[in-house]
C-alpha positions in Angstrom: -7.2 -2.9 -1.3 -9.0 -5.8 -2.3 -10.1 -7.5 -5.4 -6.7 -7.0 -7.6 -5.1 -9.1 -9.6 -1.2 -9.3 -11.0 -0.2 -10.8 -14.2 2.5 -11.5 -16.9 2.3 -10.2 -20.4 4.6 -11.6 -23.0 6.0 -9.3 -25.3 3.8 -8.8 -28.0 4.4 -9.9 -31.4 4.8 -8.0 -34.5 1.2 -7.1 -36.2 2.8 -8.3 -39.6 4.2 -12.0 -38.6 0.6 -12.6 -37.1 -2.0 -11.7 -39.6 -2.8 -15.1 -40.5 -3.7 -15.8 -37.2 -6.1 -13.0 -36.7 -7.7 -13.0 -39.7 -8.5 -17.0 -39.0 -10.3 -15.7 -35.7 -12.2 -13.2 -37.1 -13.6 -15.0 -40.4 -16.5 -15.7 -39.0 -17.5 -12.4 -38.1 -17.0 -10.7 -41.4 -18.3 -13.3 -43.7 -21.7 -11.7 -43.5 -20.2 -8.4 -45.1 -18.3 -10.2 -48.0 -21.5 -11.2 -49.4 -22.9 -7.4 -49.7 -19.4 -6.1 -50.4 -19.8 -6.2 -54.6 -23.0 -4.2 -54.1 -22.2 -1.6 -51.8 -18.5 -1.0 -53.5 -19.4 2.1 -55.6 -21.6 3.6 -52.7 -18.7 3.4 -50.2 -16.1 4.0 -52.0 -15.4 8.1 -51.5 -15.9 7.5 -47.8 -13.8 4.2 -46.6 -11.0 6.2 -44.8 -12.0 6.6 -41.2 -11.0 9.9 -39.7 -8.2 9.9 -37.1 -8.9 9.7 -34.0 -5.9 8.6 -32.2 -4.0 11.3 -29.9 -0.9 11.0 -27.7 -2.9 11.0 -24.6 -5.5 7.9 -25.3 -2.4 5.6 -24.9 0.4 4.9 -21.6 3.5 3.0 -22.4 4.1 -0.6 -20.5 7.8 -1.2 -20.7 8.1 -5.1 -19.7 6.7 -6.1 -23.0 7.4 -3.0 -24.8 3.6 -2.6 -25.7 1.3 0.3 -25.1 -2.0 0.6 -23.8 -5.2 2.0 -25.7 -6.7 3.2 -22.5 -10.7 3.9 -24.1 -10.9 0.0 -24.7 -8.2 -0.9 -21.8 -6.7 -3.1 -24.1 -3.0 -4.0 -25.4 -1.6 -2.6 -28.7 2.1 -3.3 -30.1 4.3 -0.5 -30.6 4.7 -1.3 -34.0 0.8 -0.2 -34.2 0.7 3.0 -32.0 3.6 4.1 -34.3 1.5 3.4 -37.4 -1.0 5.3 -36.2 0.7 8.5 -34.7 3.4 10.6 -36.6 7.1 11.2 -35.3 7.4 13.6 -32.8 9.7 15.9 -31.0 12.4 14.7 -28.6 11.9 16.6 -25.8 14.8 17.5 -23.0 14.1 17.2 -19.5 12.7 20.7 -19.2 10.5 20.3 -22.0 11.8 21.7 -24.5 13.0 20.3 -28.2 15.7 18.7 -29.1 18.0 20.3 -32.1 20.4 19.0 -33.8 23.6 20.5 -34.8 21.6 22.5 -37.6 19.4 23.4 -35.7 16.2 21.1 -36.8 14.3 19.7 -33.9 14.7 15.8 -33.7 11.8 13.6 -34.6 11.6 10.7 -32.8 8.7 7.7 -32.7 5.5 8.1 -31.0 6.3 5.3 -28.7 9.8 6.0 -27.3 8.1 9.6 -26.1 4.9 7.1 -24.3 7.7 5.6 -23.0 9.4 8.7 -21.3 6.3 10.3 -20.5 3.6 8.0 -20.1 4.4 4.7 -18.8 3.5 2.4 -16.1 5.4 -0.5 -14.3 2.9 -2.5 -13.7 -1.1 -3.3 -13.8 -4.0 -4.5 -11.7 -7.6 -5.3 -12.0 -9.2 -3.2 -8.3 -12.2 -1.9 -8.0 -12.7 1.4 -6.2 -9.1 2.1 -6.9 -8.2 5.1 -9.8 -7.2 4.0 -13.0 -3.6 5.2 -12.5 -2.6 4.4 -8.5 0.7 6.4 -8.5 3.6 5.4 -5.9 3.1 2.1 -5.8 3.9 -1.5 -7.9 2.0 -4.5 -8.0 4.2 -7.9 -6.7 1.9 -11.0 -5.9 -1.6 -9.4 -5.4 0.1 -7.0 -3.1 0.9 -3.0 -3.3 4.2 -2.2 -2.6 5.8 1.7 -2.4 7.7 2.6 -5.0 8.3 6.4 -5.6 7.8 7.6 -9.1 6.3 4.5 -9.8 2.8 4.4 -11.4 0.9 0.9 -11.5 -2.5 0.7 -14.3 -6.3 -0.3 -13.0 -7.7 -2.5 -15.8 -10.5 -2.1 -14.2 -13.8 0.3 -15.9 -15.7 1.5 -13.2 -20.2 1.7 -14.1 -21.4 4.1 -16.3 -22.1 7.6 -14.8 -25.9 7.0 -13.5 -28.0 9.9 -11.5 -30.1 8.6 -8.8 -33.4 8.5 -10.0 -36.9 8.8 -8.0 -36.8 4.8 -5.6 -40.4 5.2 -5.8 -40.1 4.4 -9.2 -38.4 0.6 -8.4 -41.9 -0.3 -6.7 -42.2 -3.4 -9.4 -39.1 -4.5 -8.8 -38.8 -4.8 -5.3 -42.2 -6.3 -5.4 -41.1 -9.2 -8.0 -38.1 -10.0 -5.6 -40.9 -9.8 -2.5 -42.8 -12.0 -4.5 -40.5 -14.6 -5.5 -38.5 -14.7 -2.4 -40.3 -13.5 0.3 -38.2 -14.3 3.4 -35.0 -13.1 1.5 -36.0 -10.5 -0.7 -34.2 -7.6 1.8 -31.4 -9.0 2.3 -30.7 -9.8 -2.0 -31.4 -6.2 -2.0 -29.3 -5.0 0.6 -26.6 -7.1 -0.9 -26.9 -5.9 -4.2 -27.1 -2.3 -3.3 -23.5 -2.5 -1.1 -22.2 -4.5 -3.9 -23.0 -0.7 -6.2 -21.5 1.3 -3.4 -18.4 -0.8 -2.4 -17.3 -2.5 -5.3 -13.9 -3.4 -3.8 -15.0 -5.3 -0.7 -15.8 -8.8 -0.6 -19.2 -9.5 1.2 -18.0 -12.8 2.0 -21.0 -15.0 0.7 -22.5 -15.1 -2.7 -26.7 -15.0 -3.7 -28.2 -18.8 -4.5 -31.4 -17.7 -6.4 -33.3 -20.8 -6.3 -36.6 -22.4 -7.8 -38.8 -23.2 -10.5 -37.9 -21.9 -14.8 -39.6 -18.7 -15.8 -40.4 -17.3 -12.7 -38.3 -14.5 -13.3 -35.1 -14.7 -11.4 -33.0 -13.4 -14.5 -35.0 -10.3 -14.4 -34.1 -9.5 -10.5 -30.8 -9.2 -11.5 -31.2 -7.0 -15.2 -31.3 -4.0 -12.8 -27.8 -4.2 -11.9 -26.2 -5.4 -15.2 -27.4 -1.4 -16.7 -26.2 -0.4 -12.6 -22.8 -1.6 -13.0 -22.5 -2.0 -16.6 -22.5 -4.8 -19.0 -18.5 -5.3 -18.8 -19.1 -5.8 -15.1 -21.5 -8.4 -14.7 -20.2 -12.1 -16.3 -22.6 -15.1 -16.5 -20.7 -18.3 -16.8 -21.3 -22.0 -16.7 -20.4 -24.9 -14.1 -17.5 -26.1 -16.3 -15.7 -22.3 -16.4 -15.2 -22.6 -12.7 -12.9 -26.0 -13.3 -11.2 -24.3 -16.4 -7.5 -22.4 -15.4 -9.0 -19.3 -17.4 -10.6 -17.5 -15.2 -10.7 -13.9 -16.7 -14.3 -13.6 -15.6 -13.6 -12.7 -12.0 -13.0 -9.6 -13.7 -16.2 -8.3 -12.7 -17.9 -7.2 -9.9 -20.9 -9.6 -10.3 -20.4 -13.3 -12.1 -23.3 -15.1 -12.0 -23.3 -18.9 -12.2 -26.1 -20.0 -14.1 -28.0 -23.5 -13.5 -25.8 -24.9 -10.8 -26.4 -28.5 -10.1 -24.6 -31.7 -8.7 -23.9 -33.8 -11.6 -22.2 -36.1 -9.5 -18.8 -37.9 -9.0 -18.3 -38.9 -12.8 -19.4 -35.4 -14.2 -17.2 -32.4 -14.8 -17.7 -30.4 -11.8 -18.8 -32.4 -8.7 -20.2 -30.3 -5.1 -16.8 -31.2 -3.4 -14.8 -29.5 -6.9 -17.6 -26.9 -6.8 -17.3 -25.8 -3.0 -13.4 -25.4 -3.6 -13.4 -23.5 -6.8 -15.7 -21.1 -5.2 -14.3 -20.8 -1.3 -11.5 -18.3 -2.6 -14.0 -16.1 -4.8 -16.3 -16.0 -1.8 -14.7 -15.8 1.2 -11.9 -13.4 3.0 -9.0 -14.2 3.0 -7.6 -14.6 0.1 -7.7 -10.8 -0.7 -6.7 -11.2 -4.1 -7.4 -13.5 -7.2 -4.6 -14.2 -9.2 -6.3 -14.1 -13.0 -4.8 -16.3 -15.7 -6.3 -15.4 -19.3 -6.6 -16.7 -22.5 
């Protein structure tokens, strides 16, 4: 099982004692809609509650940081949030059933401590090919290890659901890459089409597209961003590979855009470039441990 990653998350804090930090992040974005807001007030009034659409089983319960996860966006939410969202709920016995108390009232209980009985995971990876829950095993070091009753989370979102279509139809496109590389057109192809069918194998060597601007190397590759989906393909710049954030191996494709020697005094040298890029590329390692933001 290759291409996984294991990671720490701190516990997360409390939605209330960081507001003033989100809202300083997110400024920018919303600055746009402050303008319009005194003229679109009265129009949007009678419809500014979104309906719910929260349910018990969009979310799993990750117990080391007592944190849930919102599995449609794959992201982290605080259990402080999930309970805002969802109402109480019964407390259910080990057979199922509801909980009474002495008068014989079922007993309520928060959203979150029944994820936590009923839907939780011990730990989390990022492996393509792999389901999103991989039951019976646990995650230590990049490695699987058995662990009965033990369910470990796939961060990772597989490609959209695509029908094969007619390959007659892709008769441009393989022509562009004939005529732009004509001595290595197949073999890019033949790489990018194993790179759709076995997303969790390394192929041991990366693509260097080279030559003049504008001759239309960035549309080769458009194909396969719709292929494998936008959250699967990362474009990134010589000084990301030096950086210790390195959340973009996340993907099945990164692609490294304008590489160039800017020699011993610039930020990213051939020497730094061929070791930052010898553990992506090659076998082993197996896995890339990812540090994030």
């Amino acid at each position: 099982m290759s291409g996984g990653f294991e990671d720490d998350i701190e516990e997360m804090p409390d939605p209330a004692s960081s507001s003033t930090t989100s809202s300083s992040t997110t400024s920018s974005s919303t600055t746009s809609s402050s303008t319009t807001s005194s003229s679109t007030t009265s129009s949007t009034s009678g419809s500014a509650t979104l309906p719910p659409t929260l349910s018990f089983d969009d979310l799993c319960s990750y117990a080391p940081s007592r944190c849930c996860i919102y599995l449609p966006c794959k992201t982290m939410w605080p259990n402080a949030s999930v309970d805002d969202r969802l109402p109480p709920m019964p407390l259910l016995d080990a057979s199922g059933n509801p909980v009474k108390n002495a008068s014989g009232k079922v007993v309520m209980t928060k959203a979150t401590v029944r994820l936590a009985k009923e839907r939780s995971i011990e730990s989390f990876t990022w492996d393509p090919g792999q389901p999103e829950f991989i039951r019976g095993f646990v995650v230590v070091d990049g490695g699987y290890i058995a662990k009965s009753g033990a369910t470990t989370y796939n961060f990772y979102r597989p490609p959209p659901d695509i029908k094969l279509g007619d390959p007659a139809q892709a008769t441009r496109w393989v022509k562009h890459w004939h005529a732009i590389y004509p001595n290595g057109a197949d073999h890019c192809i033949d790489w990018l089409a194993y790179r759709v069918q076995y997303p969790g194998i390394k192929i041991n060597h990366a693509l260097f597209l080279g030559g003049e601007p504008k001759i239309g190397k960035d549309t080769l590759l458009e194909a396969l961003v719709y292929t494998l989906g936008t959250w699967n393909v990362k474009n990134i710049k010589l000084n990301h590979l030096v950086s210790k954030n390195n959340e973009f191996l996340k993907a099945l494709i990164v692609r490294l855009s304008e590489v160039r020697d800017v020699g011993e005094r610039g930020a990213v040298d051939l020497y730094r470039l061929n070791d930052h890029m010898k553990d992506m590329l090659a076998t082993p390692p197996d896995t890339i441990r990812i540090n994030e933001k």
